[in-house]
C-alpha positions as CSV (number, residue, x, y, z in Angstrom):
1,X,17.8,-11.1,-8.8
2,X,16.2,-8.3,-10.8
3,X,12.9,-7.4,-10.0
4,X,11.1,-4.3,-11.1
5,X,10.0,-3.3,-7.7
6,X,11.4,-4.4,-4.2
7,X,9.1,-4.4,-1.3
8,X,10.6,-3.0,2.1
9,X,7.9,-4.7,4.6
10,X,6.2,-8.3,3.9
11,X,2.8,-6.9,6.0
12,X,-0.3,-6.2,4.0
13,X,-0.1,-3.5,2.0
14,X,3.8,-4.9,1.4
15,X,1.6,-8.2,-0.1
16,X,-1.0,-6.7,-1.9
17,X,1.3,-4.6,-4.0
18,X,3.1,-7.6,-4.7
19,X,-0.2,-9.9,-5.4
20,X,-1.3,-7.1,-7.2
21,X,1.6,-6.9,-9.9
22,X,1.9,-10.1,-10.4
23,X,-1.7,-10.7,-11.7
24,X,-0.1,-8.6,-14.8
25,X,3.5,-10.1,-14.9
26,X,4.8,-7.4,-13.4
27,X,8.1,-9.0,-11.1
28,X,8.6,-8.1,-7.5
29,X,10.1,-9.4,-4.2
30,X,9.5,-8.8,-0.9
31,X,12.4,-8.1,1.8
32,X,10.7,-9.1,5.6
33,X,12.9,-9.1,8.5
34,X,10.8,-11.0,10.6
35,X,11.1,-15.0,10.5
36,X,8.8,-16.2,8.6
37,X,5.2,-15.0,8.7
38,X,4.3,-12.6,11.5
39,X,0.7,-13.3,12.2
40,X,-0.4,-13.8,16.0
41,X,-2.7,-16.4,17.3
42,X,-4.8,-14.3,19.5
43,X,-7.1,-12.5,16.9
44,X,-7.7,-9.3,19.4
45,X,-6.6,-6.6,16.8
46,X,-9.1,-6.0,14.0
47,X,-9.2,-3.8,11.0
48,X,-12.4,-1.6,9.1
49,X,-12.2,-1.9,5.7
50,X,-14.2,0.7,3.2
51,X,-16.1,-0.5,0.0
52,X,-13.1,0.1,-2.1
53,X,-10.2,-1.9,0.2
54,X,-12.6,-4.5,-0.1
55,X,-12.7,-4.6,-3.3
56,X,-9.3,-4.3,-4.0
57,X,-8.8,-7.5,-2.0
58,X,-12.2,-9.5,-3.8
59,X,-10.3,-8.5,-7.1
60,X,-7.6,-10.6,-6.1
61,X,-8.9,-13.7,-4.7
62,X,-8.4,-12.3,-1.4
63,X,-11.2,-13.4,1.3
64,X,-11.2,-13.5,5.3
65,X,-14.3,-13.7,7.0
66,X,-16.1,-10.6,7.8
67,X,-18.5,-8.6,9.2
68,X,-20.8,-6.0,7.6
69,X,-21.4,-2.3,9.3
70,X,-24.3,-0.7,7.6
71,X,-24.7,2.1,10.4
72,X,-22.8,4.1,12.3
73,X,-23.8,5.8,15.0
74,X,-21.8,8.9,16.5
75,X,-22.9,10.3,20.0
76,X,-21.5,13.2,22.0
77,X,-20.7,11.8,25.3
78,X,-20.9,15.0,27.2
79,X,-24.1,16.3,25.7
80,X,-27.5,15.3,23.3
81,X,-25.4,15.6,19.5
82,X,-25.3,13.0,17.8
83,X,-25.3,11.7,13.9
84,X,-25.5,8.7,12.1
85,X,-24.0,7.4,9.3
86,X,-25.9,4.7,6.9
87,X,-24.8,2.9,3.9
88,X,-28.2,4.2,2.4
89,X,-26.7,7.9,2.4
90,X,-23.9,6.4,-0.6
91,X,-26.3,4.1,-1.8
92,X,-24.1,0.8,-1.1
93,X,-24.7,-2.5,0.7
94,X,-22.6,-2.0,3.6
95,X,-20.6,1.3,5.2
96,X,-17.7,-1.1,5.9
97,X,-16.1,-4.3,7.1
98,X,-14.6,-5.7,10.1
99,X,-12.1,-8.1,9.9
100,X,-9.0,-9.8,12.2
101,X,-5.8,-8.2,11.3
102,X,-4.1,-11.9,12.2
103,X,-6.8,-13.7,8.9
104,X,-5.9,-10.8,6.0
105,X,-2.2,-10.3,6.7
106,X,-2.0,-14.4,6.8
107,X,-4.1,-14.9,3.9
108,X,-1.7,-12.2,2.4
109,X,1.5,-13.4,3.4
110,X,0.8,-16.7,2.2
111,X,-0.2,-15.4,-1.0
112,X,3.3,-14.1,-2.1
113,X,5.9,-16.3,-0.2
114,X,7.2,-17.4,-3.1
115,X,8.3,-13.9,-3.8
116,X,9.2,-13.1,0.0
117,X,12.7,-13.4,2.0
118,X,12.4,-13.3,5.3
119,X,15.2,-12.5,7.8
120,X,17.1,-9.5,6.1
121,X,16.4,-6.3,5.1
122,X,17.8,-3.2,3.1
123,X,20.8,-2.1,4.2
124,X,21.8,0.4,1.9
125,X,20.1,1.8,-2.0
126,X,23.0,2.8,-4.2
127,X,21.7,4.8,-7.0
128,X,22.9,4.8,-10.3
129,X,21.3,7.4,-13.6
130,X,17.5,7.9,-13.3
131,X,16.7,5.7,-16.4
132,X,19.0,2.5,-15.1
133,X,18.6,0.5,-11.9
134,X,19.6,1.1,-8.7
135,X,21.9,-1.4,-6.4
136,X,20.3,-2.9,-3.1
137,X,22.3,-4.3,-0.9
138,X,20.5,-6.4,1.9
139,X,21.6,-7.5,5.5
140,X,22.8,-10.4,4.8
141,X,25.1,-9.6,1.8
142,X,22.9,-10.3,-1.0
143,X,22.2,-7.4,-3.8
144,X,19.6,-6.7,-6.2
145,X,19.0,-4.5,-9.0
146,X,15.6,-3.0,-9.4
147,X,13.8,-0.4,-11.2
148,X,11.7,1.0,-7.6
149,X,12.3,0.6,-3.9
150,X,9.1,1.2,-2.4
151,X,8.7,1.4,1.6
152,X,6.1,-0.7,2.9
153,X,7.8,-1.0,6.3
154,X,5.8,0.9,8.8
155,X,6.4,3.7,10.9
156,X,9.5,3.7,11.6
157,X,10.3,3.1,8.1
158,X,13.8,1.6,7.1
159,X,13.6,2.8,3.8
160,X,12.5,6.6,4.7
161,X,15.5,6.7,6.9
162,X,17.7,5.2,3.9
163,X,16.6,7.9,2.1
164,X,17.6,10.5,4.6
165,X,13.5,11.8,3.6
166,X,12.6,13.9,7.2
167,X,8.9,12.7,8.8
168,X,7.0,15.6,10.8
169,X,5.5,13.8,13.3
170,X,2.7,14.8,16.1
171,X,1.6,13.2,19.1
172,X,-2.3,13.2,20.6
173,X,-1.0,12.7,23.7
174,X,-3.5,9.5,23.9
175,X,-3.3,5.8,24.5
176,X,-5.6,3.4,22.6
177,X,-6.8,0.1,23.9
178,X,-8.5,-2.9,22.3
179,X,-10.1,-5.9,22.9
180,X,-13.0,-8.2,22.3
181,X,-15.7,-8.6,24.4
182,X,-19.3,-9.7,24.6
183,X,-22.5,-7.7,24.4
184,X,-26.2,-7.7,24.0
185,X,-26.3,-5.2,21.6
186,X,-29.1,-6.6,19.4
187,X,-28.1,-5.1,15.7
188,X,-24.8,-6.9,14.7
189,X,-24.6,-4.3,11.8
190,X,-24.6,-1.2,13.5
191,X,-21.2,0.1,14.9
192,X,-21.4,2.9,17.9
193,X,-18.7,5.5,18.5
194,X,-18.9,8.0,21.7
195,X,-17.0,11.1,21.7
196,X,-16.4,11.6,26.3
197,X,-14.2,12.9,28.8
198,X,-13.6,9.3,29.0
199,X,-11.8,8.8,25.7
200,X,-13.0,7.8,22.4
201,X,-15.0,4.6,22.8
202,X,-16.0,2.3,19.2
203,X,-17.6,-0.8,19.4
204,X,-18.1,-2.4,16.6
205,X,-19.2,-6.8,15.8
206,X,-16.3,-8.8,15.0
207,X,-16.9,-11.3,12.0
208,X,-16.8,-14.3,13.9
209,X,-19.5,-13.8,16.5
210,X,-19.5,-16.4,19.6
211,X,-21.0,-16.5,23.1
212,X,-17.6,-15.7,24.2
213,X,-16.8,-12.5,21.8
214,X,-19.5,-10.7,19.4
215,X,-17.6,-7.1,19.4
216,X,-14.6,-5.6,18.8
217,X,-13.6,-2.1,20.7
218,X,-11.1,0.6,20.4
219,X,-10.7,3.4,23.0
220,X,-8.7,6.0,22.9
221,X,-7.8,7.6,26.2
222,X,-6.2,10.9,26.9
223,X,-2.6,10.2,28.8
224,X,-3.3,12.3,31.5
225,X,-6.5,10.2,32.9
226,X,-3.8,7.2,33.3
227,X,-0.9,9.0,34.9
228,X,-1.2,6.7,37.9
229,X,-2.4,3.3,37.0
230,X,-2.0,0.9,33.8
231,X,-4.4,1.1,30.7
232,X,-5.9,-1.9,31.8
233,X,-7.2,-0.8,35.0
234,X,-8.6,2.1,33.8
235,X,-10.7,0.2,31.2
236,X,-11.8,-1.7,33.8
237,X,-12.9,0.9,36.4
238,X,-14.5,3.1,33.1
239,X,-16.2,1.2,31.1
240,X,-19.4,0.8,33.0
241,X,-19.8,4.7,32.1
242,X,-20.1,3.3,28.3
243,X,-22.4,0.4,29.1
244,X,-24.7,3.0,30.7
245,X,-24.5,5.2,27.6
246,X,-25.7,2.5,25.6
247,X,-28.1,0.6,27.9
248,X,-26.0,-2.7,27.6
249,X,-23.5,-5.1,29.3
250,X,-19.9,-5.6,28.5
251,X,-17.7,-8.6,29.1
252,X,-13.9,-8.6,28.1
253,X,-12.7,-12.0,26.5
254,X,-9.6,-10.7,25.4
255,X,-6.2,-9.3,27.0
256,X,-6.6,-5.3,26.7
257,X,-3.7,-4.5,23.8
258,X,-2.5,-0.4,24.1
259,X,0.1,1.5,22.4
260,X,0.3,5.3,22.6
261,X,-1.2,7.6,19.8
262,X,1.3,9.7,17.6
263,X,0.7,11.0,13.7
264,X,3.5,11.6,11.1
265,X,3.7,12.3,7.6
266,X,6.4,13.5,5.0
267,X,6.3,16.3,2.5
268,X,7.6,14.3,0.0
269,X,6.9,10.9,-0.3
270,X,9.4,10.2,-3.1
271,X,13.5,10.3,-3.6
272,X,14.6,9.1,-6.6
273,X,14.2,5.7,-6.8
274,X,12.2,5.5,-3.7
275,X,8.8,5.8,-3.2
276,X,6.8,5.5,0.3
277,X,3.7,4.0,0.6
278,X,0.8,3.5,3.5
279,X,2.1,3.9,6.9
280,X,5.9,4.5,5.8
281,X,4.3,7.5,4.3
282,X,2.0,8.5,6.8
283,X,-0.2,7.6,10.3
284,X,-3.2,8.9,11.5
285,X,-5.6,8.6,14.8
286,X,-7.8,5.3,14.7
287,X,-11.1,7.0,15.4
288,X,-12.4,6.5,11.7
289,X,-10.3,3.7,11.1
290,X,-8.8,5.1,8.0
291,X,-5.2,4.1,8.2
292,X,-5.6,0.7,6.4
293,X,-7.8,2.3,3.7
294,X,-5.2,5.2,3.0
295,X,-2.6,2.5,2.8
296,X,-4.7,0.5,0.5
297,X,-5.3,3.3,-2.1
298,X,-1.6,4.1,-1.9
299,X,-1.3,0.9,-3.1
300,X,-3.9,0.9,-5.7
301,X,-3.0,4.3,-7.3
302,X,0.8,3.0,-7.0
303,X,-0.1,0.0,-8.8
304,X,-2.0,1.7,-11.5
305,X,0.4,4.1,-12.3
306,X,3.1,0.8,-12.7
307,X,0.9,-1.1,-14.6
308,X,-0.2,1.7,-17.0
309,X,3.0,2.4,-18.0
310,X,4.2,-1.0,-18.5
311,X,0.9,-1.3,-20.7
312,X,2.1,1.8,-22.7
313,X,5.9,1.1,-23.4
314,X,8.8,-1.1,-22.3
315,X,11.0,1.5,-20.8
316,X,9.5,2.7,-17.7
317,X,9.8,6.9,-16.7
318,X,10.7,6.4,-12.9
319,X,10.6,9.8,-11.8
320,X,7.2,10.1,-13.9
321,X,5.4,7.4,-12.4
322,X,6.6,8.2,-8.6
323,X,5.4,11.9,-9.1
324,X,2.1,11.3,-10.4
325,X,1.5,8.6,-7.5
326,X,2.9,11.6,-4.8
327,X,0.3,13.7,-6.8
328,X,-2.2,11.6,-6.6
329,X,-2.0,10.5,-3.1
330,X,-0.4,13.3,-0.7
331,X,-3.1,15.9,-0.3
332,X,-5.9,13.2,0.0
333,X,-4.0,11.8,3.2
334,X,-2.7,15.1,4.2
335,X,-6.7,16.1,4.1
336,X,-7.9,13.1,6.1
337,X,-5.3,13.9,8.4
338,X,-5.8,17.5,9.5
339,X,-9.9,16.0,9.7
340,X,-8.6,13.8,12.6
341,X,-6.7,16.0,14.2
342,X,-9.7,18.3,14.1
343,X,-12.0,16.2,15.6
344,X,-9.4,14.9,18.5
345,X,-8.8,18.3,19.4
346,X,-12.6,19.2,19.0
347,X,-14.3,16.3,21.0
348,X,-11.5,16.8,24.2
349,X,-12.2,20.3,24.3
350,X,-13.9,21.2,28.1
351,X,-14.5,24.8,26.7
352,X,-18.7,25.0,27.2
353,X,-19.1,27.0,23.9
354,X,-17.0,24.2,22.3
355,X,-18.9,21.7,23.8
356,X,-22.6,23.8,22.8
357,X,-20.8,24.6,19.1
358,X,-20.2,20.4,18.1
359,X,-23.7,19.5,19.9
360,X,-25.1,21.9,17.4
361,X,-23.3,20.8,14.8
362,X,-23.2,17.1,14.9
363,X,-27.0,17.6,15.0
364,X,-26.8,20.3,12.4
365,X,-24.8,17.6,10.0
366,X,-26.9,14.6,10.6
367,X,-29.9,17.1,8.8
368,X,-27.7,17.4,6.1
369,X,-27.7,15.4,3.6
370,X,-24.9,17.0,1.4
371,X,-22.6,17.3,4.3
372,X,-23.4,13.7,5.2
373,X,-22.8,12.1,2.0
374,X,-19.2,14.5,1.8
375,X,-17.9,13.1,4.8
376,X,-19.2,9.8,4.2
377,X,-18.2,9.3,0.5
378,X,-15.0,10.4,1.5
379,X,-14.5,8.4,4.1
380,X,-15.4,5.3,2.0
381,X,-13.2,5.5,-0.6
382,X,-15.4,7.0,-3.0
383,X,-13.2,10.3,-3.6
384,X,-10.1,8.0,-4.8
385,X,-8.5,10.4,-7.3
């Protein structure tokens, strides 16, 4: 087998990059250790997608049900600051889009699996002179020559590791939980965030609303407030504070899902023939929900820069094309992550003059129309370079 590009990770930016080149003949294959396709049953986790991840997906064929989040609104917990975010501000139908992680990665998955093999992964990336292909050799003996590797795999990426590329990686020192629940909240297209000494609390309406489930919610909870009992409990024994905040009832329908908080990134995203891409590359809190969508427009500027130059000659520049993705890419994410790692830090702060300073200034913002439409265009995948 000789594909152009080999895909470390079958998960859904892994699928997309391969949908995505095949629409212009463009060969790729997919290496998935997992058996077979991965999606879960239990729809719990969900994902926000921006304007542009959406379309990226329509552009394809891609569709899942959704639901539409035209406001946003962002409360201090702790005092009266609040602002709100509306797709008005960007002059757009909708702010975002809430959909079930288990529908798009499915919908992906079976999108590609002609080009997928499950059950094996790279085991080693010999490579040869810049302008040739490099050897792959997978877990269960096969090899490939390809133009690109590029690392779809996650976190704990295989591929990075291959490459013997270093991540720097932080931890929040938080916990975040999920579920679905009920609610009366009587605007299904307004999402709520609260910024509390009891965590990060976002509830937002899934896109299949029922009697038994109309919201999703993630909350992120500082480590130390769970030293002595399990995630679950405290959820339980807390969450009244946020049905009080927002003058409604909650009922869980849904095992409470947690994993702990960490970032990482890499200073280069690129060796050789390797390239990084999405979460391989880089992680970030959840509080915006910006993870997917910075994996997403690694993919898209990725794919551009492959498909441009395939338009332009038939010998491809790999170290060109890898560095002007890198270029591209690494100081939006790097951006977007230092603006998470600001506000975490800011909103657990117990300093009063902290807690007076963001009061004044989440009020002072919400006033502000440029400041608003900054943070709100960039957050929606307007500032795509």
């Amino acid at each position: 087998m000789k594909p152009v590009v080999t895909i470390s990770g079958g998960g859904i930016i892994g699928c997309y990059i391969s949908l995505r080149l095949d629409s212009y003949d463009i060969d790729s294959l997919i290496i998935e250790k997992s058996i077979n396709r991965t999606a879960s049953k239990e729809k719990i986790r969900t994902l926000t997608l921006n304007p542009h991840s959406k379309k990226l997906l329509d552009d394809l064929g891609i569709y899942v049900e959704k639901a539409k989040i035209k406001k946003i609104n962002v409360i201090d917990g702790e005092g009266s600051g609040q602002i709100d975010f509306s797709s008005t501000d960007i002059n757009s139908e909708n702010l975002s889009y809430v959909v079930f992680f288990d529908d798009l990665q499915s919908a992906l998955q079976d999108s590609v699996i002609d080009k997928t093999l499950y059950e094996t992964q790279i085991q080693d990336i010999q490579e040869n002179d810049i302008n040739k292909p490099c050897e792959v050799m997978l877990s269960d003996k096969q090899k490939l020559s390809t133009q690109l590797v590029a690392g779809c795999d996650g976190r704990n990426s295989n591929v990075a590791r291959i490459s013997g590329l270093e991540p720097m990686i932080g931890d929040y020192q938080q916990t975040a939980v999920t579920f679905v629940a009920s609610c009366d909240l009587e605007d299904l297209n307004i999402a709520h965030q609260i910024f509390s000494e009891k965590g990060i609390f976002a509830i937002m309406p899934l896109p299949e609303c029922s009697e038994q489930s109309t919201h999703t919610i993630v909350w992120s909870i500082d480590n130390s407030k769970i030293l002595n009992q399990t995630p679950q409990d405290y959820v339980k024994e807390n969450i009244s504070y946020f049905e009080e905040k927002l003058g409604i009832k909650i009922n869980i329908h849904s095992n409470i899902l947690s994993f702990k908080l960490v970032n990482h990134h890499f200073e280069t995203y690129v060796s050789d023939s390797i390239v990084l891409i999405g979460d391989a590359a880089h992680s970030i809190h959840p509080l915006a929900g910006q993870g997917i969508n910075l994996g997403f427009a690694d993919a898209d500027v990725f794919c551009e820069e492959l498909i441009n130059a395939f338009e332009e000659k038939m010998l491809i520049d790999k170290r060109l094309i890898l560095k002007k993705y890198e270029i591209r890419r690494k100081n939006m994410n790097h951006i977007m992550l230092k603006s998470m790692d600001f506000f975490v830090d800011l909103f657990r702060s117990e300093n009063l003059y902290i807690k007076l300073l963001r009061n004044i200034g989440l009020s002072g913002v919400n006033k502000t129309e440029f400041l608003k439409n900054f943070f709100i265009s960039h957050a929606s995948g307007k500032n795509k370079i």
